[in-house]
BALOBA-1460 file (C-alpha; in Angstrom, 3 decimals):
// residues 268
<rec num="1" residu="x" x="21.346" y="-3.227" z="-23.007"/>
<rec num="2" residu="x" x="19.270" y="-3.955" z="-26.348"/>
<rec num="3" residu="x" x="16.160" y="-5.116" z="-24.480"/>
<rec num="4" residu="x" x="14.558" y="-5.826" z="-21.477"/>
<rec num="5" residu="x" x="13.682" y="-9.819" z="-21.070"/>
<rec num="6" residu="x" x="9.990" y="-10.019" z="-20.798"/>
<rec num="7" residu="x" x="9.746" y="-12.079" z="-16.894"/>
<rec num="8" residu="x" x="6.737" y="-14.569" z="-16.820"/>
<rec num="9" residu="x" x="6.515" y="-13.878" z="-12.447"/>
<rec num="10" residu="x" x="5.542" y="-10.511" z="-13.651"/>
<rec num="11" residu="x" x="3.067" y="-10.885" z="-15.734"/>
<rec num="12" residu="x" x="4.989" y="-9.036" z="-18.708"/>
<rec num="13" residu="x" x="3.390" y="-8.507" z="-21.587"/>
<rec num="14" residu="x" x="5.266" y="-5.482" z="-23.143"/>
<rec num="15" residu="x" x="3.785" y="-3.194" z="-25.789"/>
<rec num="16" residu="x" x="5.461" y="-2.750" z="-28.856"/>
<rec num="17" residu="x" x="2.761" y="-0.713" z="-31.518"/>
<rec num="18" residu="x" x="3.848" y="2.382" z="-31.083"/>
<rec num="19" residu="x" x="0.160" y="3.694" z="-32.766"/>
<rec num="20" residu="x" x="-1.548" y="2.155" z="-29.156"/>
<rec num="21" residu="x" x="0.869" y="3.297" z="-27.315"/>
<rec num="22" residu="x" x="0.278" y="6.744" z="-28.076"/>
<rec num="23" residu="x" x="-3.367" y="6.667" z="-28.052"/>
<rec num="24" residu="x" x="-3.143" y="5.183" z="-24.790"/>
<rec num="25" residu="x" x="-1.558" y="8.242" z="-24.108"/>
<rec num="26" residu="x" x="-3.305" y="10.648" z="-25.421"/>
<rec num="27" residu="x" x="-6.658" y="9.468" z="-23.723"/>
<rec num="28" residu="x" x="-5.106" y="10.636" z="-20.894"/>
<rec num="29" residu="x" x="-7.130" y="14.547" z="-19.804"/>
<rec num="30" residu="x" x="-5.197" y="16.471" z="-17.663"/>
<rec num="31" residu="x" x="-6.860" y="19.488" z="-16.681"/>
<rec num="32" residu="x" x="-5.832" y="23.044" z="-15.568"/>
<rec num="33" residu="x" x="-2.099" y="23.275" z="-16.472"/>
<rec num="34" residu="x" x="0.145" y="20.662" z="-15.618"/>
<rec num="35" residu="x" x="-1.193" y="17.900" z="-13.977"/>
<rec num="36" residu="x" x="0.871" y="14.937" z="-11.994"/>
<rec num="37" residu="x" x="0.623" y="11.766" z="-13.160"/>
<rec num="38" residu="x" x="1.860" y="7.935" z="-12.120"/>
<rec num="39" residu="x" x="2.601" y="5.204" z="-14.766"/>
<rec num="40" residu="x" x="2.529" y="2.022" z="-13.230"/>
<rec num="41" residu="x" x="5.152" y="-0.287" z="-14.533"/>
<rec num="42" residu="x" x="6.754" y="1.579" z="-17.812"/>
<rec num="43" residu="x" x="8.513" y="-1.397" z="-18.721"/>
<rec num="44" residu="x" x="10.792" y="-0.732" z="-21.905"/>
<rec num="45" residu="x" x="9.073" y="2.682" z="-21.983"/>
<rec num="46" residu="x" x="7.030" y="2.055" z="-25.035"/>
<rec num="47" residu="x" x="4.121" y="4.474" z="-23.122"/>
<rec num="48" residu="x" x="6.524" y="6.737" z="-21.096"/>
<rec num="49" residu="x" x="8.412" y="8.251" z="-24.174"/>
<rec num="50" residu="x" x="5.090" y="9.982" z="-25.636"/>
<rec num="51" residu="x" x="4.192" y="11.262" z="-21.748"/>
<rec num="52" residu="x" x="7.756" y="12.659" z="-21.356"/>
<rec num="53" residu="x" x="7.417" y="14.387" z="-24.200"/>
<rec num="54" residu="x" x="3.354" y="16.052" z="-22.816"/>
<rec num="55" residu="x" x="4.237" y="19.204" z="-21.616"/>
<rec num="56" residu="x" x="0.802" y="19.251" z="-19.568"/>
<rec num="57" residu="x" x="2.226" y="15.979" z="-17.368"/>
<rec num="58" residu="x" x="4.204" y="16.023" z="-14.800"/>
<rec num="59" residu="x" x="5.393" y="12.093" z="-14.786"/>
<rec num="60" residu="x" x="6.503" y="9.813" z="-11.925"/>
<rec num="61" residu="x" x="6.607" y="5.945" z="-13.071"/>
<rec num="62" residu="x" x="7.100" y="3.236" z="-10.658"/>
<rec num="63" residu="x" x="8.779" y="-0.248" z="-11.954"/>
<rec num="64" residu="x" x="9.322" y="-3.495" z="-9.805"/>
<rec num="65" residu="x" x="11.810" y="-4.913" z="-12.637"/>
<rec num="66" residu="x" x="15.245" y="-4.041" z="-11.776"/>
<rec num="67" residu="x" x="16.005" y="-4.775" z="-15.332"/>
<rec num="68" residu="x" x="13.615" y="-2.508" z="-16.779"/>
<rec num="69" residu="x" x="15.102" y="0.557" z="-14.412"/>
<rec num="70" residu="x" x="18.188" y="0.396" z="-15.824"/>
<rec num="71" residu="x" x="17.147" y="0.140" z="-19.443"/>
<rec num="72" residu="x" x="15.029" y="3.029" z="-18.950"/>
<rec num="73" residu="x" x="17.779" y="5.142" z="-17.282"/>
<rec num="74" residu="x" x="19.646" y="4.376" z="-20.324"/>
<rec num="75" residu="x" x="17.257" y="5.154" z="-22.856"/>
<rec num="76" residu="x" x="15.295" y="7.524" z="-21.929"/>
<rec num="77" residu="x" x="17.492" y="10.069" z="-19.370"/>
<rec num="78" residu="x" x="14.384" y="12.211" z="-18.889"/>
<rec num="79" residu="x" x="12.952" y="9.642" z="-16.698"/>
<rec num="80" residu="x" x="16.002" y="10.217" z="-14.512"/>
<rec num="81" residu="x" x="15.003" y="11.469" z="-11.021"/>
<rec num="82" residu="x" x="11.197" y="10.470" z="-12.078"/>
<rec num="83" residu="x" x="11.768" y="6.868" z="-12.045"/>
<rec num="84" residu="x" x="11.486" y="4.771" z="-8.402"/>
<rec num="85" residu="x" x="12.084" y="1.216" z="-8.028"/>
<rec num="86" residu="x" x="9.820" y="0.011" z="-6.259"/>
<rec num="87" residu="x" x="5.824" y="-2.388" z="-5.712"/>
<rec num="88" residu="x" x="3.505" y="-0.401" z="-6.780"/>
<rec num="89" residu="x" x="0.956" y="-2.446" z="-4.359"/>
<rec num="90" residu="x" x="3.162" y="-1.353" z="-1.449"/>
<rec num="91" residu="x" x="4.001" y="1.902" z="-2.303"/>
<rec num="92" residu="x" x="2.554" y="4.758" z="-0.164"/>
<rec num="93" residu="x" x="1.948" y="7.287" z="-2.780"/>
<rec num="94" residu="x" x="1.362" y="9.815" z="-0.321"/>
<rec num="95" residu="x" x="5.172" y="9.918" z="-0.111"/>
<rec num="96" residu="x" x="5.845" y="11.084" z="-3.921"/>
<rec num="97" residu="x" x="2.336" y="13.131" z="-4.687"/>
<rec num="98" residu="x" x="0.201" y="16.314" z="-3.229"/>
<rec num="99" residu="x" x="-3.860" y="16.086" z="-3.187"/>
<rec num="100" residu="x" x="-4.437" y="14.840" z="-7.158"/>
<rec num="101" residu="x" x="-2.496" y="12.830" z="-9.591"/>
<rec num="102" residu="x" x="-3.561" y="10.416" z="-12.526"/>
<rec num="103" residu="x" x="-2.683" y="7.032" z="-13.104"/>
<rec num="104" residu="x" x="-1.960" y="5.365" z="-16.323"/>
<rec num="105" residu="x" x="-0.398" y="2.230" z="-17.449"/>
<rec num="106" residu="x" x="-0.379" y="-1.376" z="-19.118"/>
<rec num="107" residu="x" x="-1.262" y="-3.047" z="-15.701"/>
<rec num="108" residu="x" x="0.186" y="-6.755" z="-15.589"/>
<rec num="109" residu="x" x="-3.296" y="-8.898" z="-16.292"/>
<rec num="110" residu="x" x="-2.749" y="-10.923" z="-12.971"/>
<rec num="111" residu="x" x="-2.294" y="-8.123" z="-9.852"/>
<rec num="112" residu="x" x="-4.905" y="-5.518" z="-12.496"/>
<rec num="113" residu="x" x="-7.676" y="-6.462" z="-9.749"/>
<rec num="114" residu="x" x="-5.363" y="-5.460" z="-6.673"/>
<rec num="115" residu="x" x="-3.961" y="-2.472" z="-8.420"/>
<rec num="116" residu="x" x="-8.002" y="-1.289" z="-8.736"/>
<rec num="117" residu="x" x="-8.192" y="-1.936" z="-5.304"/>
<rec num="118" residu="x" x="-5.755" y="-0.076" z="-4.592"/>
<rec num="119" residu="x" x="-6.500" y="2.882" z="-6.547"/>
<rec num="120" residu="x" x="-9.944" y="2.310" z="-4.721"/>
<rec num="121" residu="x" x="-7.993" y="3.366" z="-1.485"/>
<rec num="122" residu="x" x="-6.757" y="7.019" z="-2.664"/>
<rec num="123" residu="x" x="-10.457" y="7.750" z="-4.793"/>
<rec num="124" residu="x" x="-10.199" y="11.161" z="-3.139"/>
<rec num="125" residu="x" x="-6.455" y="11.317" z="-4.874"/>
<rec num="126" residu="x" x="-6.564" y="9.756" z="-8.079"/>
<rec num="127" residu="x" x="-9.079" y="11.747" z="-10.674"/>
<rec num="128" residu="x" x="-8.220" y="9.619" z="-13.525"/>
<rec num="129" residu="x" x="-7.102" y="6.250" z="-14.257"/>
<rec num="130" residu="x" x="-5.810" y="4.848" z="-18.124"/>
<rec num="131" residu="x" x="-5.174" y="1.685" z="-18.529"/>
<rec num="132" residu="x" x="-4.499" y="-1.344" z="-20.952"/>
<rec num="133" residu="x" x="-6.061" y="-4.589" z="-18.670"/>
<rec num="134" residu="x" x="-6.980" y="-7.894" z="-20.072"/>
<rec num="135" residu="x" x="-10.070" y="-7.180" z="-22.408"/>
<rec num="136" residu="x" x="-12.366" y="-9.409" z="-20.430"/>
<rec num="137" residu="x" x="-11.784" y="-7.690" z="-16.830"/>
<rec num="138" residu="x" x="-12.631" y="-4.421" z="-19.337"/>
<rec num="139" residu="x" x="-15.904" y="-5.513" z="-19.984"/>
<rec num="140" residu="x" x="-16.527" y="-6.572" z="-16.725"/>
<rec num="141" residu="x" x="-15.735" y="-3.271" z="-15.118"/>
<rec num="142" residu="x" x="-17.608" y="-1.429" z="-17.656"/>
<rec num="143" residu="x" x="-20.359" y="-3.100" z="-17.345"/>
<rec num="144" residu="x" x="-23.958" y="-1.951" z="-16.443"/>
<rec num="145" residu="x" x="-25.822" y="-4.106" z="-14.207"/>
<rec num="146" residu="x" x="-28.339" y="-7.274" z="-15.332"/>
<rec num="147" residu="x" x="-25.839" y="-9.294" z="-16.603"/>
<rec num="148" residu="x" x="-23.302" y="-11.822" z="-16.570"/>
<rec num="149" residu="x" x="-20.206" y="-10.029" z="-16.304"/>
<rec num="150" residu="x" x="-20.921" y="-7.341" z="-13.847"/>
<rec num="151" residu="x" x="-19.544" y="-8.043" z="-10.689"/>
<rec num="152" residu="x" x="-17.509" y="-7.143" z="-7.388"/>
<rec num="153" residu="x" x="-14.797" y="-4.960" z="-9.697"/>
<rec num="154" residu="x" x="-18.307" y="-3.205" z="-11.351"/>
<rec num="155" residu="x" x="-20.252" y="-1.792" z="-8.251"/>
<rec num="156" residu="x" x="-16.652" y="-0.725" z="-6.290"/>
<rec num="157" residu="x" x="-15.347" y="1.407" z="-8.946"/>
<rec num="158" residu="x" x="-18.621" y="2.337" z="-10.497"/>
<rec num="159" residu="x" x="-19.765" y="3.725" z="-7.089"/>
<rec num="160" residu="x" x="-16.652" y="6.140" z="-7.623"/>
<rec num="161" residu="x" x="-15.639" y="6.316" z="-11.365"/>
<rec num="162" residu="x" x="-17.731" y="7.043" z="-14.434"/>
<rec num="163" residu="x" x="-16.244" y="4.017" z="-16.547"/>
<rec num="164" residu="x" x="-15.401" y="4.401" z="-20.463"/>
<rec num="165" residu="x" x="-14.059" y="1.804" z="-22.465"/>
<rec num="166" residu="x" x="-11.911" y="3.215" z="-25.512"/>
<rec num="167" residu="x" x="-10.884" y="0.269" z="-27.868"/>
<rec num="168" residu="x" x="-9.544" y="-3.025" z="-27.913"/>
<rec num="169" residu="x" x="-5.957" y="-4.309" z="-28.488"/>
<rec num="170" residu="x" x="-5.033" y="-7.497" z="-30.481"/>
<rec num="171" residu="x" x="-2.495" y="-10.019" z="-29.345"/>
<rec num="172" residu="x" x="-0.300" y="-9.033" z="-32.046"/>
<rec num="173" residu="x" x="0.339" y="-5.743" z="-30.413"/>
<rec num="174" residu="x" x="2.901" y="-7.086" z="-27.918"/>
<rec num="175" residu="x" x="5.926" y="-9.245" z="-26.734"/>
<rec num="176" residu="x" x="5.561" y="-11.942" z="-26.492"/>
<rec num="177" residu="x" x="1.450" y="-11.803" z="-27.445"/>
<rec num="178" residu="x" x="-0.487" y="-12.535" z="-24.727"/>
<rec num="179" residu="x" x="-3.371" y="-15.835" z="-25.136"/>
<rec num="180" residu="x" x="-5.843" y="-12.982" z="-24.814"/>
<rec num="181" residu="x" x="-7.183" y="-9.484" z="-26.432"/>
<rec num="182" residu="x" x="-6.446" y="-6.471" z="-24.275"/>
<rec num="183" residu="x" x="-8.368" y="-3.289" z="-24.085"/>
<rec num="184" residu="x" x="-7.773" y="0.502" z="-22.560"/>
<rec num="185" residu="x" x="-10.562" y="2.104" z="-20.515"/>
<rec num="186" residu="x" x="-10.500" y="5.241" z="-18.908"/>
<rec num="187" residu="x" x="-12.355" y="6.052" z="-15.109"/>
<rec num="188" residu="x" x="-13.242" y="9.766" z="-14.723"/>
<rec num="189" residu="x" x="-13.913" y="10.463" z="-10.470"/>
<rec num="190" residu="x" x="-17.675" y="10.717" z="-10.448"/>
<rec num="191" residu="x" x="-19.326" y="13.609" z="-7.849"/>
<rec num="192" residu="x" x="-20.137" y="11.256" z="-5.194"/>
<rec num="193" residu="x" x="-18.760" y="12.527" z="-2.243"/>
<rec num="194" residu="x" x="-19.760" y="9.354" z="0.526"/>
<rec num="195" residu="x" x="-21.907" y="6.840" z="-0.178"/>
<rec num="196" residu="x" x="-24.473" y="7.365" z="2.353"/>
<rec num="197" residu="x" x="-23.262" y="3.901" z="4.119"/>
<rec num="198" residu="x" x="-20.935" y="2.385" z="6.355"/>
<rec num="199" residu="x" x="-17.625" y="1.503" z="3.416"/>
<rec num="200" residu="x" x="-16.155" y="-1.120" z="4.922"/>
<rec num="201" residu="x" x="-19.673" y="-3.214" z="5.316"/>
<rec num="202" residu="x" x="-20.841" y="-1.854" z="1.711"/>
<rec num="203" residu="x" x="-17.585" y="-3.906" z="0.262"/>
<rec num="204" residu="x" x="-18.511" y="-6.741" z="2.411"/>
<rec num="205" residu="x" x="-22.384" y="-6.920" z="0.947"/>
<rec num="206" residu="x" x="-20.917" y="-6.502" z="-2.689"/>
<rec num="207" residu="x" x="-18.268" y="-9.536" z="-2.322"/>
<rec num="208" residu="x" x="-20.489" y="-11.757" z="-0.143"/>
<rec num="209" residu="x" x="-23.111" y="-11.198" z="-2.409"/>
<rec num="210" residu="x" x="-21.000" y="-12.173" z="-5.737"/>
<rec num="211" residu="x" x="-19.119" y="-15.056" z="-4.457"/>
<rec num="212" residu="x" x="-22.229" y="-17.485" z="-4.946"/>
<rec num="213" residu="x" x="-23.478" y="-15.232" z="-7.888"/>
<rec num="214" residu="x" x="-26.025" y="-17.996" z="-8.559"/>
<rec num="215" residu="x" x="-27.812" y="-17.470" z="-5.641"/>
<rec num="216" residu="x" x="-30.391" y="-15.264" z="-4.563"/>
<rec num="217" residu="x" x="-29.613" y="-12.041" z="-2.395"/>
<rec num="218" residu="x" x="-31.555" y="-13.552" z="0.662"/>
<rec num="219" residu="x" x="-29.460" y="-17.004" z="0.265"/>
<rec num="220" residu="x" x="-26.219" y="-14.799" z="-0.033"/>
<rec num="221" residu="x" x="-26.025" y="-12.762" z="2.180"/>
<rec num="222" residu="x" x="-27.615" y="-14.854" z="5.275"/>
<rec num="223" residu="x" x="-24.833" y="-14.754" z="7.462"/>
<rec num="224" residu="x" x="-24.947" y="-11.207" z="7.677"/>
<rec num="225" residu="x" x="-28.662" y="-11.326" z="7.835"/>
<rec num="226" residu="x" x="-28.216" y="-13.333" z="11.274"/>
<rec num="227" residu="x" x="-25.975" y="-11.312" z="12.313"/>
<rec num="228" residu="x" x="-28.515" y="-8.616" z="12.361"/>
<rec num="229" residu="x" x="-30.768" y="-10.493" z="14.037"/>
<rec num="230" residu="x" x="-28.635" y="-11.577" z="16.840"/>
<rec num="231" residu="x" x="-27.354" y="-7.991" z="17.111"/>
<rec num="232" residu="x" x="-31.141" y="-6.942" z="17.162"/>
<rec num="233" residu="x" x="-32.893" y="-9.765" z="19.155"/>
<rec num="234" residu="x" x="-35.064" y="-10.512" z="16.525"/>
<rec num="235" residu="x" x="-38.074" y="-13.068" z="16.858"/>
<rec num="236" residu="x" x="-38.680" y="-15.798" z="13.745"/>
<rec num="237" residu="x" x="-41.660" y="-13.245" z="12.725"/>
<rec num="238" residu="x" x="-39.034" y="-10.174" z="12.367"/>
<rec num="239" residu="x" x="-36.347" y="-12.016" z="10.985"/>
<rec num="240" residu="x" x="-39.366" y="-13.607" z="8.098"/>
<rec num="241" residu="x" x="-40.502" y="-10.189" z="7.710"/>
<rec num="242" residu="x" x="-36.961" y="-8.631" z="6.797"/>
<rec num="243" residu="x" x="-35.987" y="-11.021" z="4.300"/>
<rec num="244" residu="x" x="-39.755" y="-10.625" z="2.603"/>
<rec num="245" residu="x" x="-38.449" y="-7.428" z="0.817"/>
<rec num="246" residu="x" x="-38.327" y="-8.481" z="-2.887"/>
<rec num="247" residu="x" x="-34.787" y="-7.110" z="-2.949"/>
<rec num="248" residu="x" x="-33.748" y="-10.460" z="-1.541"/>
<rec num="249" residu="x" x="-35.736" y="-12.262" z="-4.317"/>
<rec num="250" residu="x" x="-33.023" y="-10.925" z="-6.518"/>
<rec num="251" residu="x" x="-29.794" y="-12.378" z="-7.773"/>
<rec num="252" residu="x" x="-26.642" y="-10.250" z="-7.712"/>
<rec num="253" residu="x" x="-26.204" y="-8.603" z="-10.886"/>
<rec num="254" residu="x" x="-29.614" y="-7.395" z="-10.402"/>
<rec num="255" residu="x" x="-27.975" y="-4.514" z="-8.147"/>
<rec num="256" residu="x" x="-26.937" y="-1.183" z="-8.892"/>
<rec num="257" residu="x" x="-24.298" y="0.728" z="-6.861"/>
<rec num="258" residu="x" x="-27.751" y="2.347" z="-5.409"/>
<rec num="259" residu="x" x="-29.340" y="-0.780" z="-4.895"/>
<rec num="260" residu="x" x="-26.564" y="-2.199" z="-2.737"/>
<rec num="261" residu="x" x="-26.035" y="1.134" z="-1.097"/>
<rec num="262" residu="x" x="-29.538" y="0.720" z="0.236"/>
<rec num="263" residu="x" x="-29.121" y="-3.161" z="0.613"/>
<rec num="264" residu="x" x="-25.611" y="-2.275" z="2.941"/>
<rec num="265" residu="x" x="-28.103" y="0.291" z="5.213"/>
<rec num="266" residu="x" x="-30.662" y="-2.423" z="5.227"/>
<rec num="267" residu="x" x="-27.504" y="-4.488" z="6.739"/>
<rec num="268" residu="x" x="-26.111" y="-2.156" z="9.240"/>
């Protein structure tokens, strides 16, 4: 098997400059020995071959493309027993890993959001992500609040990941070249512990909030608002008096992680 046909239902974009490649890699910090470590779809192994060869990383890679297992098995035997065939989005990782392992990979541009969320669901597991996404979700994610592109992806993983983006990828740098510039960013775990708030609602403030962007917090967020004041048996005056805190005078971006943290208690 030469090479592995890139599939357009997967979103495959595969990397072929071996320089990124290997930075990509080597952003990766394990700490304290030999740490375990996930890439999410290795594709022709183009990023697995430089952490096969980290002593400091114990490796586990997880590919959906029958076509890419086998070339992989082929080329690159280390991979052998290290290799599962399987979704990634439907994989319980609890299965193949202890209490910590890393994650690093060129995520497919169009499931990068779910994969986040997904991370977002074993934060107590996963110290570290690396990853090569589509340069524009980079920015987004990276990005500090009061202005256009912060939004849902910025306040979930910023409330649990310090956020770092490295460098940005041309077109050029794969096969076949993407309509779009890439770029790698690197989450660190942050200290925070529990947010103080009930998780499930704080996701549900964030997303209500940002899907009518253009709107004001109190126009928003107004169903949950009445639901508060059903639950509560508030009177007009109450209800006018709640929604007079200037936080509500605010559009979404406006918000830091705190800021919706105490918006989401406001809520409860």
């Amino acid at each position: 098997m030469s090479e592995v046909r890139p599939k357009k239902s997967l979103g495959q974009h595969f990397l072929t400059d071996l320089s990124i490649a290997k930075a990509i890699a080597d952003a990766l910090v394990v700490e304290d020995g030999v740490g375990e470590v996930l890439e999410v779809g290795p594709g022709m192994g183009v990023l697995t071959q430089y952490l096969l060869e980290r002593p400091d990383v114990d490796l586990k890679a997880v590919e959906i493309d029958m076509e890419s297992v086998d070339y992989l098995l082929v080329h690159f035997p280390k991979i052998n027993g290290r290799l599962v065939a399987a979704d990634f989005l439907k994989m319980p990782l609890e299965r193949f890993f202890g209490d910590s392992f890393s994650v690093i990979g060129n995520f497919p541009y169009n499931i990068s959001s779910q994969i986040f969320f997904k991370i977002l669901d074993y934060k107590e597991k996963v110290p570290q992500v690396v990853c090569m996404i589509q340069k524009e979700v980079a920015e987004r994610i990276a990005e500090k609040p009061g202005t256009k592109t912060y939004g849902i992806l910025s306040v979930l993983l910023q409330a649990w990941y310090d956020i770092e983006y490295l460098f940005t990828v041309g077109e050029g740098a794969f096969n076949p070249p993407p309509k779009v510039k890439s770029a790698v960013i690197r989450f660190t775990r942050n200290s925070r512990k529990e947010l103080g708030c009930d998780e499930g609602l704080f996701k549900t403030v964030v997303k209500t909030s940002f899907n009518q962007r253009r709107k004001t917090i109190r126009n928003s967020v107004k169903p949950l608002v009445q639901a508060k004041a059903e639950r509560e048996g508030w009177d007009a005056e109450t209800l006018a008096a709640f929604v007079s805190d200037p936080v509500f005078d605010l559009r979404p971006e406006r918000l830091s992680v705190e800021d919706f943290i105490a918006l989401t208690l406001k809520l409860a």
